[in-house]
C-alpha positions in Angstrom: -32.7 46.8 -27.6 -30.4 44.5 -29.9 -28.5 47.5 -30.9 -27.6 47.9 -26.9 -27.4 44.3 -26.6 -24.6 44.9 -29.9 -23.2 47.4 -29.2 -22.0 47.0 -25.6 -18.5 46.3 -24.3 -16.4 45.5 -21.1 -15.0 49.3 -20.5 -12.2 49.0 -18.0 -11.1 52.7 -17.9 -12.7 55.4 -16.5 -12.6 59.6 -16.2 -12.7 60.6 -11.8 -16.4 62.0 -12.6 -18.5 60.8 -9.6 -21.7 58.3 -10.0 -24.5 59.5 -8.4 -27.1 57.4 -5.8 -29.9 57.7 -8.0 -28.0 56.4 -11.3 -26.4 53.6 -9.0 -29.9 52.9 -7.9 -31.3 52.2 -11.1 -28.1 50.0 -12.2 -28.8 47.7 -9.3 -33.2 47.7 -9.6 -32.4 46.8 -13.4 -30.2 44.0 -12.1 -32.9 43.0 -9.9 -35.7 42.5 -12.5 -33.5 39.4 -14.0 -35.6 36.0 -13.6 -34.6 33.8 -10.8 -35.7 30.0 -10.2 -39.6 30.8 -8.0 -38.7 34.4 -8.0 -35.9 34.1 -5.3 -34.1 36.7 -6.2 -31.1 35.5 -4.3 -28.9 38.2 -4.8 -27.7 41.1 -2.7 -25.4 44.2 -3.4 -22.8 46.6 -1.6 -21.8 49.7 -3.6 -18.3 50.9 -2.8 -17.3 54.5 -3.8 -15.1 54.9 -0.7 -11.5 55.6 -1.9 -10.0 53.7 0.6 -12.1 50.5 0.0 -11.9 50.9 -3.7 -8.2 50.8 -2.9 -8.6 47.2 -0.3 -10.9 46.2 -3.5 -8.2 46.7 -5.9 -5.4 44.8 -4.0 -7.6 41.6 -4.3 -7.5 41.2 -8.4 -4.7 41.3 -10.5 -7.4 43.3 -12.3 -6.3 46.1 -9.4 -5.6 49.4 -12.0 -9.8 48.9 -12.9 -10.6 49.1 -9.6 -8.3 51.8 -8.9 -9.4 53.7 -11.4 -13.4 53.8 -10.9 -15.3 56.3 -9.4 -17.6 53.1 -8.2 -18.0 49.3 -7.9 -21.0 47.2 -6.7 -20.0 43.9 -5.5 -22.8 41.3 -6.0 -23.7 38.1 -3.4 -25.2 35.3 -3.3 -27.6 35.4 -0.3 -27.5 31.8 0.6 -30.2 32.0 3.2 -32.3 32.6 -0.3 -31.1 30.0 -2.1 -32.4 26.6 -3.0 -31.1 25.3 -5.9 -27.2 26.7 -6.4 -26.4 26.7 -10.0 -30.1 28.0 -10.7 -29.2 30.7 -8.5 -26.0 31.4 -9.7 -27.7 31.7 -13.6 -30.2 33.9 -11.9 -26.9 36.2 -10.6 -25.4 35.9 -14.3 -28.8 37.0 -15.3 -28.6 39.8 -12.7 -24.9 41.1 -13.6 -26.1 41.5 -17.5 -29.0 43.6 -17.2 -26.5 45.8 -15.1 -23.9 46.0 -17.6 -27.0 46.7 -20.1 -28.1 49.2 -18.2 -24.7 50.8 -17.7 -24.2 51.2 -21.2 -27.7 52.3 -21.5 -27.2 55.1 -19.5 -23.9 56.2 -21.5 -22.2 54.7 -18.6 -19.1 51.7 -19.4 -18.6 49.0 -16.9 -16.9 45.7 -16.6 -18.0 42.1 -14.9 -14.6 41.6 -12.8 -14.4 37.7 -11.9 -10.9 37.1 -11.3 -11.4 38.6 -8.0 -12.9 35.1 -6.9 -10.1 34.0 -6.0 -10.0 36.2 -3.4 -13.5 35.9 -2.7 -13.1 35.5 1.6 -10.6 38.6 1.5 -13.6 40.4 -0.4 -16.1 39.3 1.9 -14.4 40.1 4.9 -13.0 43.8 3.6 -17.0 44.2 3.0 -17.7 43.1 6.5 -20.7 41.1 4.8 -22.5 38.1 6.9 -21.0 34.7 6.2 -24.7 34.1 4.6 -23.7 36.4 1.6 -21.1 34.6 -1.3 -19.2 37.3 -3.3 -20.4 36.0 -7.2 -18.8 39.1 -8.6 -17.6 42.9 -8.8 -19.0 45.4 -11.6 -16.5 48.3 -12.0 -18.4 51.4 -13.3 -18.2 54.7 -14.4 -17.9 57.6 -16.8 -15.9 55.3 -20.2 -12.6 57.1 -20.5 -11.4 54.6 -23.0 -13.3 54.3 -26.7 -15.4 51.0 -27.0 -14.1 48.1 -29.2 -15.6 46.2 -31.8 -17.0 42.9 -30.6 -16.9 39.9 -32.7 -18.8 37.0 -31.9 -18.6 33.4 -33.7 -21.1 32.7 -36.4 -24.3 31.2 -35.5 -23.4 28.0 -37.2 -20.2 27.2 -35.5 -22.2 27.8 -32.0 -25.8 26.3 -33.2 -25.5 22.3 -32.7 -28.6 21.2 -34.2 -31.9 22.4 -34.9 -34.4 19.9 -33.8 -38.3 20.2 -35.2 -41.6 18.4 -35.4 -40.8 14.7 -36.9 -37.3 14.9 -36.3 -34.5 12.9 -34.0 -30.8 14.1 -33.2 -28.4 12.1 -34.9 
């Protein structure tokens, strides 16, 4: 698991090979079994392989050629009507979109969290035709990798690590 956890990267190009139902359906009851705040699970999902929504999609990102070029995308929601604490719920939906992407890569798959689309988040929402209940929190892009994966780099653990506090012992 740290290797996947390593080893996986935002993968914005993809080949035309279709997703199937099944493999869609296990990317989004992975994302599902991320913790939320009393188990609210407060997310929801639409999966969009239509061509000609993929195409609305697109036009709503300056991220457009991803979405143009993916066989599928699953746009993730808020459901508000499930929420009670927001920025809990919105970790929990962070939580969500990773074990996704983890299980994208898992399955030899290569996705990509799009959030610039945000700020186009009503456009989204009413292209989906989704209740005003559900908040668009993101789009995952997904398909067969037609690009080669990067190396990641990551900042060392003591630039990030601020303190380390133990038994006996104050922050200063």
């Amino acid at each position: 698991m740290l290797q996947e956890i390593r080893n996986r990267r935002s993968i914005r190009a993809f080949t035309s090979e279709p997703i199937d139902d099944a493999t869609i359906n296990t990317i989004i009851e992975m994302g599902t079994w991320a913790p939320s705040g009393l188990n609210n699970q407060p997310w929801k999902f639409v999966v969009v392989k239509s061509r000609e929504y993929l195409e609305k999609l697109s036009q709503q990102t300056t991220y457009s050629h991803i979405i143009q070029g993916a066989p599928s995308c699953i746009a993730v929601f808020l459901d508000t009507t499930a929420s009670y604490h927001r920025e809990k719920d919105i970790q929990a939906i962070g939580a969500c979109l990773q074990n996704m992407l983890l299980t994208i890569h898992h399955l030899g798959l290569g996705g990509v969290w799009l959030g610039e689309i945000l700020n186009n988040r009503k456009n989204v929402e009413n292209i989906l035709n989704v209740p005003p209940t559900l908040e668009l929190m993101a789009v995952v892009a997904f398909g067969h990798p037609a690009e080669k994966k990067g190396r990641g780099t990551r900042k060392p653990l003591d630039d990030v690590v601020v303190a380390r506090v133990e038994d006996h012992q104050a922050l200063s």
